[in-house]
C-alpha positions in Angstrom: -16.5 19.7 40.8 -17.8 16.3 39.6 -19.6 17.5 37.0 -16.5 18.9 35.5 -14.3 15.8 36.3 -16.8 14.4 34.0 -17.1 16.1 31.3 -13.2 16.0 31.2 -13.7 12.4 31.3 -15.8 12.1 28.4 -13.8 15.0 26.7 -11.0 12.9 26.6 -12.3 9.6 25.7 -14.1 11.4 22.8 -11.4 12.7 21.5 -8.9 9.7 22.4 -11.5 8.2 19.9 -11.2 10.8 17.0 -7.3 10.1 17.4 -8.5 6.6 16.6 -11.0 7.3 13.9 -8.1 9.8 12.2 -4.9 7.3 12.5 -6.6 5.0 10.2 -5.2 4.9 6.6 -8.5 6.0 4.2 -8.8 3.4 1.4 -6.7 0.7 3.2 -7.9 -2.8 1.9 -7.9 -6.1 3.0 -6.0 -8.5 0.6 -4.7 -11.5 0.3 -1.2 -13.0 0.0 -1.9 -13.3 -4.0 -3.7 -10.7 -5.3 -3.3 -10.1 -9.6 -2.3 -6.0 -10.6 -2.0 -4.3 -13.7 1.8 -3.7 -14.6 1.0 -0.2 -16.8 1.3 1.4 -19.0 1.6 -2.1 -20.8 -1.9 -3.1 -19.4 -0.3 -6.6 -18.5 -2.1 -8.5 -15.6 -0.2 -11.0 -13.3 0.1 -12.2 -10.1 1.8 -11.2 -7.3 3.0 -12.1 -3.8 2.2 -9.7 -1.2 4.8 -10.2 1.1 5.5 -8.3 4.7 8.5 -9.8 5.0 10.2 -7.8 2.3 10.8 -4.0 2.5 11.3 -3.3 -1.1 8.9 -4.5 -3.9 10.6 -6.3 -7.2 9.3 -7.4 -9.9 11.0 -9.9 -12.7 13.6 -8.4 -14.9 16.4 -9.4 -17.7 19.0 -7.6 -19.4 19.4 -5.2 -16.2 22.1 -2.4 -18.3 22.9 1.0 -16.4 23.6 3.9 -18.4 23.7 7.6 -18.1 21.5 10.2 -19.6 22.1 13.8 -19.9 24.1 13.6 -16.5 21.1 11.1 -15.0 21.2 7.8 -14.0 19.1 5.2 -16.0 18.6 1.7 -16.4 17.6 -0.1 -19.6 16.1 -3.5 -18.5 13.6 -6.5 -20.1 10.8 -7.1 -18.0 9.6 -10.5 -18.0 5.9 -10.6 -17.2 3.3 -13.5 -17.4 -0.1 -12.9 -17.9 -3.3 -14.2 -16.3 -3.4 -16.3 -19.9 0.0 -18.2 -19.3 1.3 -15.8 -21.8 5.1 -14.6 -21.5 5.4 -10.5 -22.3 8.8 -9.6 -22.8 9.1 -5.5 -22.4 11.9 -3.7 -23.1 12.2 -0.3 -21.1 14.3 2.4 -20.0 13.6 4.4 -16.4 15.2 6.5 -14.6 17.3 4.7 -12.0 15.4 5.9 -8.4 18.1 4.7 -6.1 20.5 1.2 -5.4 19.2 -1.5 -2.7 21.7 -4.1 -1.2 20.0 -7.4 -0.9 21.3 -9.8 1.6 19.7 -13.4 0.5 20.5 -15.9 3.8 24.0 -17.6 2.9 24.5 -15.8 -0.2 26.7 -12.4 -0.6 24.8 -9.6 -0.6 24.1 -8.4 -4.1 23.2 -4.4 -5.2 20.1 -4.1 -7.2 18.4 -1.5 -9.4 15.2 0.3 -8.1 12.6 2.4 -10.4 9.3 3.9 -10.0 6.7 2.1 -11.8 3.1 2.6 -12.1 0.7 -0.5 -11.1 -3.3 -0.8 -11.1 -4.1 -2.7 -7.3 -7.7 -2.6 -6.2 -9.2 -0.3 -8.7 -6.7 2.3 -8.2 -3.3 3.2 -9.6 -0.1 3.6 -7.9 3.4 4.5 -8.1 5.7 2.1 -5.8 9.7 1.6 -6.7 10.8 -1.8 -7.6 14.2 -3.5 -7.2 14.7 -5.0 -11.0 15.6 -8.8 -9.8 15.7 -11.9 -12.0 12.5 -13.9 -10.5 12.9 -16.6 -13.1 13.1 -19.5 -10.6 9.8 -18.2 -8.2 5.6 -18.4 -8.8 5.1 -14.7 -8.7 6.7 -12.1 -11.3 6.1 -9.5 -9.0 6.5 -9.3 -5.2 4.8 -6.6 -3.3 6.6 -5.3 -0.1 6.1 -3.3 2.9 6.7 0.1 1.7 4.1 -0.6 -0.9 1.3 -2.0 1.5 2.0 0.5 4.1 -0.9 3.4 3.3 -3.0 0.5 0.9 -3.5 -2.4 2.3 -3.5 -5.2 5.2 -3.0 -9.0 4.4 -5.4 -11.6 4.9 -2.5 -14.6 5.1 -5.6 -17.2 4.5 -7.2 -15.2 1.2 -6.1 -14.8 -1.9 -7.5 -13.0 -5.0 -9.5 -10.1 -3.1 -8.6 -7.3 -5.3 -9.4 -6.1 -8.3 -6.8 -5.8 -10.7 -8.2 -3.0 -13.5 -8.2 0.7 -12.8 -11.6 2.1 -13.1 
């Protein structure tokens, strides 16, 4: 009888720790609270704020027009993006709208923004993530990245900055 108590024992806590082992997210990276990316397909590295705080990533944008396409919704928009160089890349682009976010910013009424999928390089590695299209004239960081993005790619390092890599391979 002890002998099998046992070996249930150790039965369980070896597979209590392959539960462990499996609940980690593959390819999860430590990064810091700046980290640059690769906005593509435009190949146009900044820097941006990886913040935990925020559900939703955005990223700076101008001229923010909705419009319909063969019975789609689409937004036409100016991203405003600067480079590792200090250089200012204006982009003009159309996406298909993914959904509406309402954005409540402390004492100010809550305001409804764009979101669309766009494609970034972070850590080697390309992924899709949806923005909200926001005017981020007056912060550091063009682009901020949010939960919903980190979730399956990375942890933050509050004290680090510049871990990543900001090229695909």
């Amino acid at each position: 009888m002890r002998w099998f108590l046992a070996t249930a024992i150790v039965a369980g806590l070896v597979s209590t720790s392959d539960a462990l082992a499996d609940s980690r997210t593959p390819g999860k990276v430590i990064a810091g609270w700046v980290e640059k990316v690769t906005v593509k397909p435009w190949d146009v590295v900044v820097s941006a704020k990886l913040d935990t705080g925020a559900l939703t990533s955005s990223i700076h944008a101008e001229a923010i027009e909705r419009f319909t396409r063969d019975d789609e919704k689409w937004v036409r928009f100016t991203l405003v993006l600067e480079d590792e160089d200090d250089e200012v890349h204006r982009i003009e682009t159309e996406q298909p709208l993914a959904r509406n976010v309402r954005i409540k910013d402390h004492d100010d009424p809550s305001a409804r923004r764009a979101v669309v999928e766009l494609e970034l390089c972070f850590d080697g590695r390309r992924h899709r993530t949806q923005f909200s299209l926001a005017d981020r004239g007056d912060f550091i960081y063009p682009v901020l990245l949010g939960r919903r993005f980190m979730e399956d790619v990375a942890v933050v390092d509050p004290e680090a900055t510049f871990l990543t890599q900001a090229r695909c391979e």
